[in-house]
N, C-alpha and C positions, 0 to 999 in steps of 0.2 A: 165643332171647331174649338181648338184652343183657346177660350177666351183672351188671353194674356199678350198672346200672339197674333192674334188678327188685326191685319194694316189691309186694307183698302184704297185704291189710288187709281188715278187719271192724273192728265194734264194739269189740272186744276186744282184739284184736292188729293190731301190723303186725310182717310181715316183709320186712327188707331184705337184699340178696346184700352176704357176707361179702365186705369190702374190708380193706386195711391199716391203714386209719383207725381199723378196730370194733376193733382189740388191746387198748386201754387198757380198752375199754367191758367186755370179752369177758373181759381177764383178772383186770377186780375179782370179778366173779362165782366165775369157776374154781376157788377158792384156797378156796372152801366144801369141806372134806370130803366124800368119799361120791357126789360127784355121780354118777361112772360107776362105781358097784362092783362094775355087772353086765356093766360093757366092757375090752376092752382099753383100754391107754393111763392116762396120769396126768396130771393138770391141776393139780396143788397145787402141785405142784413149778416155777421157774421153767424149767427144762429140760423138763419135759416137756408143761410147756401152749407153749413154744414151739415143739418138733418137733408137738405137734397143730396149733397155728394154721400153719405153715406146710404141711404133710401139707396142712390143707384148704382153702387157699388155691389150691393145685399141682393136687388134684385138678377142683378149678373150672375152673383155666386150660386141662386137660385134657378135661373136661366131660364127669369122670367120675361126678361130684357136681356140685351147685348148694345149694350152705351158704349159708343164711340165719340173719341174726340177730336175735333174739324180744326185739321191745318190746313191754311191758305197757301199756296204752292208759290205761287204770282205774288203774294205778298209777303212770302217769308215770315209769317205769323201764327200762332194758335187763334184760331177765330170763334169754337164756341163749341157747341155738342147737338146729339142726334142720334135715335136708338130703335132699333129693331125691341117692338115689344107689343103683348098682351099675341106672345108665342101661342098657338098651338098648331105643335108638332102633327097628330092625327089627323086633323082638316088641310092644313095646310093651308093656315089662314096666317097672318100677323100684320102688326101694325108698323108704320113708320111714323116716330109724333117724337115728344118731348124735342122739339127741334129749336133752340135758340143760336143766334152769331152776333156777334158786336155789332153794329151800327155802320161804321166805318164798311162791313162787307156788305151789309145788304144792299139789294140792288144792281151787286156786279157779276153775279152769273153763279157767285162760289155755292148756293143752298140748292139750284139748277145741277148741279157738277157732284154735289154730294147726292143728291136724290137719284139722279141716277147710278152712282156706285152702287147706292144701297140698292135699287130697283135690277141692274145686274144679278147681284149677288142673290138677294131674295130668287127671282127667279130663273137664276144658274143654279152654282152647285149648291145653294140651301134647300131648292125644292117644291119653295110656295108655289100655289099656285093662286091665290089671291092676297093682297097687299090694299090694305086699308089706313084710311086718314082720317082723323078726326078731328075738327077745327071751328073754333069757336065761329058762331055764327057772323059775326061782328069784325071778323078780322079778314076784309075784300082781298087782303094782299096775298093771306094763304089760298085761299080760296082759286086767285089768279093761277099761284104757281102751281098746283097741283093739278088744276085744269089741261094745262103744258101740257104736263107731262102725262096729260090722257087718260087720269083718273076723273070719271062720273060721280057726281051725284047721285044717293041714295034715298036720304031718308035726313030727317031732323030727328034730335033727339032733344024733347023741351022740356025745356027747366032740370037738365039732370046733372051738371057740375056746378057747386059753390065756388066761386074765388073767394082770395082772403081777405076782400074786400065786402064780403056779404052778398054779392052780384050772381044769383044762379044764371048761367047762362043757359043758350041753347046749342047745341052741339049738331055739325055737318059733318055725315060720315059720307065720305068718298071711297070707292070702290076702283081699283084698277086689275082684272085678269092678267093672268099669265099672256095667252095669246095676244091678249091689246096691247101689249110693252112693244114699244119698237126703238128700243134705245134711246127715246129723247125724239127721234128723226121721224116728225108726221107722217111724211113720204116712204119710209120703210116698210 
């Protein structure tokens, strides 16, 4: 895929590949507290939501990640980001993480609306056949939504991320198959 060019979309969301241009959009949001308390990295700060946008611009050009950035359809807003990554092509495995949205969306369906584009797409025309989560132990509310959407529980991984608060956390890797996707729709 054309990085540059890939839009993603439903009702509810589009998502567009993080360019240069999304910084302004990218970094009114960041400067909200708390968005990643359960990742490494800082976004509040002008330094360090720099070293992030650039980190995941470099990782794209590398096409290590594929970062998109999350417009609220319904709310006529940019709302935050979300990235296909720790790609590999041969397996056909990859991750869907670095997932932050302003406050104001959480809770209203819009991170539901994007997981699934992504979860499409991953297991349309990209090919995975497995899609994995990785989410701090400590954060029930990710842990809720990816449940949804029908990803298992695997395995903990303890004590193997620092935050930048000194805090190693523990790490829930969720697992969802190709064949287990059923659009969002249990009943499918």
């Amino acid at each position: 895929m054309d990085q540059g060019k890939v839009v993603l979309q439903n009702e509810r969301a589009r998502l567009e590949a993080l360019t240069p241009v999304n910084y302004p959009c990218l970094r009114e949001i960041a400067r909200e507290p708390g968005l990643i308390r359960y990742s490494p990295g800082v976004l509040t700060t002008p330094e360090g939501f720099e070293a992030y946008f650039q980190k995941a611009l470099r990782e794209t050009q590398e096409g290590t990640s594929q970062v998109f950035l999350i417009y609220d359809r319904e709310a006529g807003q940019w709302a935050g980001t979300s990235r296909f990554m720790r790609i590999d092509a041969r397996n056909r495995v990859v991750e869907i993480g670095s997932t932050w949205i302003g406050s104001r969306f959480q809770g209203t369906g819009l991170n539901s609306a994007v997981k699934s584009l992504m979860l499409d797409a991953a297991f349309g025309p990209m090919g995975f056949e497995r899609v994995e989560f990785r989410i701090d132990e400590r954060n029930i509310r990710s842990h809720k939504a990816v449940e949804k959407l029908g990803a298992r529980l695997e395995g903990v991984f303890r004590k193997n991320v620092y935050l930048d608060d000194g805090f190693k956390r523990n790490t829930c890797v969720y697992g969802l198959l190709q064949h287990e996707w059923t659009g969002g729709n249990p009943n499918r």
